[in-house]
C-alpha positions in Angstrom: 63.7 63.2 131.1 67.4 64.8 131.2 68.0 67.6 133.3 69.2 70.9 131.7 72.1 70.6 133.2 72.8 66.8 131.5 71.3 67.9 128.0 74.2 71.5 128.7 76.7 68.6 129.1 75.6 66.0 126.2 75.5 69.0 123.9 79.1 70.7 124.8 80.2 66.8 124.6 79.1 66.5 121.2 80.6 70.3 120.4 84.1 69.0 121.6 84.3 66.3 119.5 83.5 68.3 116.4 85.5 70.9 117.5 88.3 68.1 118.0 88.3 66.4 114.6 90.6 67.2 112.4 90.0 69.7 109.5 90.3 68.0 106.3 92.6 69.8 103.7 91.6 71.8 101.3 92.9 69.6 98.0 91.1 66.4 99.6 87.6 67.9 99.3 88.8 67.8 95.3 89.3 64.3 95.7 85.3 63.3 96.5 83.6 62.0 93.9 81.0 59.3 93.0 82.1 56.2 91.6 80.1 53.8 90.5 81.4 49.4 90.9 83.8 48.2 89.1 83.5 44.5 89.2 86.6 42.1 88.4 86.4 38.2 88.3 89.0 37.0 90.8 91.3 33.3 89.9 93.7 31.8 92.1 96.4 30.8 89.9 98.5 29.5 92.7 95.7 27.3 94.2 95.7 25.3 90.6 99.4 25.0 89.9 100.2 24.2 93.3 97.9 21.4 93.2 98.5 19.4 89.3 99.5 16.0 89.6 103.3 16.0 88.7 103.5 12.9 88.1 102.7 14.1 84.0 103.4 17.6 84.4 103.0 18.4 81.1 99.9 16.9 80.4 98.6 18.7 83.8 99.7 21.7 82.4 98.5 21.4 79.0 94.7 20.8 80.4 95.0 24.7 82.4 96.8 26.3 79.2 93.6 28.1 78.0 92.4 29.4 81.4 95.8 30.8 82.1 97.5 31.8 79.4 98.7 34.9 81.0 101.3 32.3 83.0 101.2 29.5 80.3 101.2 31.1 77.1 104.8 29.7 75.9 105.2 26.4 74.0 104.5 23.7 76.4 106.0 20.9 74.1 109.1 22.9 75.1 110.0 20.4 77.8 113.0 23.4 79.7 109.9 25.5 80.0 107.8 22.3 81.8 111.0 21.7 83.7 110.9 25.0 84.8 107.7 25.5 86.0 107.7 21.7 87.8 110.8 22.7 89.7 109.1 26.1 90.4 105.9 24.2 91.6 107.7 21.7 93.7 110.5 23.7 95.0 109.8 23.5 99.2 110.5 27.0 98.9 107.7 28.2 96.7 105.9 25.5 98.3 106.0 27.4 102.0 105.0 30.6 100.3 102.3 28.8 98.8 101.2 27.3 102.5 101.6 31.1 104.1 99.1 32.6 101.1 96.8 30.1 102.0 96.8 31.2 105.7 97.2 34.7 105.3 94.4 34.4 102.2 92.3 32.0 103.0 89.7 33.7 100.6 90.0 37.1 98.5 87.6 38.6 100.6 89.9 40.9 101.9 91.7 41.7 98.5 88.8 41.9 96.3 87.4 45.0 97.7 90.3 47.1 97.4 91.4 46.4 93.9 87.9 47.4 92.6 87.4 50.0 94.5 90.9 51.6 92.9 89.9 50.3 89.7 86.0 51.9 89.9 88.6 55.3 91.0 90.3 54.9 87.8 87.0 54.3 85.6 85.9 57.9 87.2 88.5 59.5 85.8 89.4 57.6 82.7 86.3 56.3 81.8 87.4 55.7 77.6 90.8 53.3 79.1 89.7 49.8 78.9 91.0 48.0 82.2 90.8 44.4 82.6 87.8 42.6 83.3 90.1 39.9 85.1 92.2 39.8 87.8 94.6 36.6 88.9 96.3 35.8 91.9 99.6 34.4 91.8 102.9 33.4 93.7 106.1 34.8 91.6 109.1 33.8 94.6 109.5 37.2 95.8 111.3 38.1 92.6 113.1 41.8 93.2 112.9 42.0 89.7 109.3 42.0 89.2 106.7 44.1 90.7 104.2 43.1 93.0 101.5 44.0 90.8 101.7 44.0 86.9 99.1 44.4 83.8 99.6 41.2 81.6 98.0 40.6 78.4 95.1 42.7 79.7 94.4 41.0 82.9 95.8 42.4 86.4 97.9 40.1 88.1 98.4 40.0 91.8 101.7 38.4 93.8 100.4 37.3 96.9 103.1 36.3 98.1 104.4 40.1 98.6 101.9 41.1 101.1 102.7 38.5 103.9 102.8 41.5 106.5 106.4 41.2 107.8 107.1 37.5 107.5 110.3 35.9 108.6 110.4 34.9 105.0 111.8 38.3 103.8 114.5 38.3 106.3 115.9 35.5 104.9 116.1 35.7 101.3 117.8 39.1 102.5 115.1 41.6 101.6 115.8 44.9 103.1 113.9 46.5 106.1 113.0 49.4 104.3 111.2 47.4 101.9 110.4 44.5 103.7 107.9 47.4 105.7 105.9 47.6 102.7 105.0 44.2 102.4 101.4 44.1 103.8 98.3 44.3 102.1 97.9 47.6 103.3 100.2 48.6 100.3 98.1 46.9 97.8 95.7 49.5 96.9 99.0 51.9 95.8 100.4 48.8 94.2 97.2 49.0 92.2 97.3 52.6 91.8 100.6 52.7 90.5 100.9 49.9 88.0 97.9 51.8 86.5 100.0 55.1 86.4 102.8 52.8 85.0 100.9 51.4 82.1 98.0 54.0 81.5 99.7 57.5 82.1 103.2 57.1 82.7 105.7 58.6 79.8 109.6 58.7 79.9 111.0 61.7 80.3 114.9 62.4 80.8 115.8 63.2 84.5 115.7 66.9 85.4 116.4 69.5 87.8 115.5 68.1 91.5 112.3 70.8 91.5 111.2 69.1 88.5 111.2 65.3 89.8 109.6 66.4 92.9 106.8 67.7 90.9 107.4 64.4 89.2 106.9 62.1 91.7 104.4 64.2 93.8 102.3 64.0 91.2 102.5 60.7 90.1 101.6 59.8 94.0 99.2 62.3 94.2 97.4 60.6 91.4 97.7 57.3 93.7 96.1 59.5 96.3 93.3 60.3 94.0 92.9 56.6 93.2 92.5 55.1 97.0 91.6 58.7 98.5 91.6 57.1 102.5 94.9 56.2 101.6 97.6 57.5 104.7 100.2 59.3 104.2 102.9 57.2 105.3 101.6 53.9 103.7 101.5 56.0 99.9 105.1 57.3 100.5 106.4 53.9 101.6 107.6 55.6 104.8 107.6 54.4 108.7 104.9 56.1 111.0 107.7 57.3 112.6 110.1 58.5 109.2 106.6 60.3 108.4 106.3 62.1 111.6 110.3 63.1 111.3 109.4 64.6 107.7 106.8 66.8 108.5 108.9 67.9 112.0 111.7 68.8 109.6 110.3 70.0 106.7 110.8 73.3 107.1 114.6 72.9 108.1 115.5 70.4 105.6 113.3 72.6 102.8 115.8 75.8 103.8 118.7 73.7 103.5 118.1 72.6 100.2 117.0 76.1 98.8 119.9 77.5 100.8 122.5 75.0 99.3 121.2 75.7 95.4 120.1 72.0 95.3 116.6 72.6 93.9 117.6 73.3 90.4 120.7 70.9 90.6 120.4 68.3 87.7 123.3 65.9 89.1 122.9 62.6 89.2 124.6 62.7 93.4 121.3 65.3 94.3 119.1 62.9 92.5 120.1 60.2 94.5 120.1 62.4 97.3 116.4 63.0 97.2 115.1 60.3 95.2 117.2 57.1 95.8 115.4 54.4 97.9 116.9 52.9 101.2 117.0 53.5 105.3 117.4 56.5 105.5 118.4 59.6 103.9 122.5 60.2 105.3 122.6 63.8 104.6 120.4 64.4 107.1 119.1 61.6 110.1 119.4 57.8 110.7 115.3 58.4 111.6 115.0 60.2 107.9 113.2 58.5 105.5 114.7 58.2 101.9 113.1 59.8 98.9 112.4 63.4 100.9 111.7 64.7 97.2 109.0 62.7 97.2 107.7 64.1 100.4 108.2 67.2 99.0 106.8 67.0 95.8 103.8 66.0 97.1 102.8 68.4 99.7 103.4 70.8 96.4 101.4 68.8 94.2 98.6 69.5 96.9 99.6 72.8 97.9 98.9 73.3 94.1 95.6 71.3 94.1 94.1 73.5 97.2 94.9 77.1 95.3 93.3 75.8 92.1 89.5 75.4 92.0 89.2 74.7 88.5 91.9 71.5 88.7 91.3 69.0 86.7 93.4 65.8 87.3 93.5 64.5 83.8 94.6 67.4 82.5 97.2 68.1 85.4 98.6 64.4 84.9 99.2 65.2 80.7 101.1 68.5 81.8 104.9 69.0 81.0 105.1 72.2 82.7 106.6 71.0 86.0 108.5 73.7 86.8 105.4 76.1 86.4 102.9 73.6 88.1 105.7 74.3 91.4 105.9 78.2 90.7 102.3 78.6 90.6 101.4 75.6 93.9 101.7 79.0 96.6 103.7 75.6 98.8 105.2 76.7 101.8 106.8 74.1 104.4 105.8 74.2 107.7 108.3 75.3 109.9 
């Protein structure tokens, strides 16, 4: 039997680390619901193409045609377009990526998971949006110009070779730090999140006033948030543990500076890029700044809003064009 004095101990023990935990927020508690599975059949494109006998290209490529149309669906008598995709599939280049998947992914196991568990998020919310049933794995070269995660002909497909967590590989085809950060599969549940926004939600609107695209873009990664709710901070704003930590020690200061230099309702296209551009650092302020501080902003007002609201609904909050008022009415007050 314990002693009263070892139960007095065991029970302030257990106190202290209640006590210690952090308080969650008040806008996350908004963020719990029930979901139910959303299942998604998985292909590995790049296991297939990577593997055709090249010796008759064409032919191989004419035998996978129906099964992936979402990569093949051209004219494959066109013999450019088999040109193209034999030198794409025997490039040493593409080749290497190919080898570093493989390692890194030796099964989906890892990936599978997380993409349904932002896709049963999604179904929640907008249960009447059909999202695909399939989901395909490919390698696309690191191409800047295409996302690591796009919505093709109805099926998700998924660019492995962008979540290689820091490989030499993005150093050398010149890749910047700032991005080349984001390339683990940590980031693939916002990847997820957002090319759902992108082809589900999102609708162009002309640039506004900097208060306006911080309510903008908080929102829009608040809705990310809401899609992969254990999400952290600094992995949804693309952001350093330690350009995080530098935001929130600032906030207040850089908040007063840009209320006291009228910036907040500046439409230029110079505050704009001041606030929103991507890259190291943001040079008005710290080489240990993160970039895209209205982003940072805009969404510690989105939740700022979220908290003060206990009848918020996020698909009606996504459809609204009242950004100004959604900031007016959020109660947001930076830390100082």
């Amino acid at each position: 039997m314990k002693t009263t004095t070892q139960l007095t101990i065991l029970i302030c023990g257990l106190f202290l680390m209640v006590a210690c935990q952090p308080k969650q927020p008040d806008y996350k508690k908004k963020l719990e619901v029930k979901t139910d599975p959303y299942p998604l059949e998985f292909d590995r494109y790049e296991d297939v193409l990577f593997n055709l006998d090249t010796t008759d290209f064409q032919h191989e490529l004419m035998k996978i045609q129906n099964r992936y149309r979402v990569f093949l669906g051209g004219d494959l008598n066109n013999l450019d377009a088999v040109k193209y995709l034999k030198d794409f599939a025997t490039d040493p280049y593409c080749i290497n990526l190919y080898h570093k998947v493989r390692a890194a992914f030796p099964d989906l196991n890892t990936i599978k998971p997380i993409v349904e568990d932002v896709f049963s998020h999604f179904h929640y919310y907008y249960p009447d949006i059909e999202l695909p049933a399939k989901a395909f794995t490919c390698i696309t070269g690191i191409s800047a110009d295409e996302p690591p995660v796009q919505i093709i002909d109805n099926a998700l497909v998924i660019s492995l070779d962008w979540y290689l967590d820091g490989d030499e590989t993005y150093d050398q085809i010149g890749m910047p730090r700032y991005i080349s950060q984001r390339t683990n599969v940590s980031t693939l549940a916002k990847d997820v999140a957002n090319r759902l926004y992108m082809h589900y939600l999102y609708e162009w609107r002309k640039q506004g006033q900097v208060v306006n695209e911080m309510v903008f873009y908080g929102r829009q990664n608040f809705f990310i948030e809401a899609m992969c709710p254990s999400i952290e901070d600094h992995i949804l704003l693309g952001y350093s543990k330690e350009q995080l930590r530098w935001a929130e020690d600032n906030e207040g200061e850089v908040w007063a500076d840009i209320v006291g230099n009228r910036r907040l309702y500046d439409a230029r296209l110079d505050s704009y890029m001041m606030y929103f551009g991507d890259g190291p650092y943001t040079q008005a302020y710290s080489n240990e700044s993160p970039s895209r501080l209205g982003e940072f902003f805009g969404l510690n007002i989105v939740r700022s809003y979220v908290a003060h609201h206990d009848d918020f609904n996020l698909q009606q909050f996504m459809q609204r064009k009242d950004l100004q008022n959604i900031f007016q009415d959020s109660g947001y007050k930076p830390k100082k």
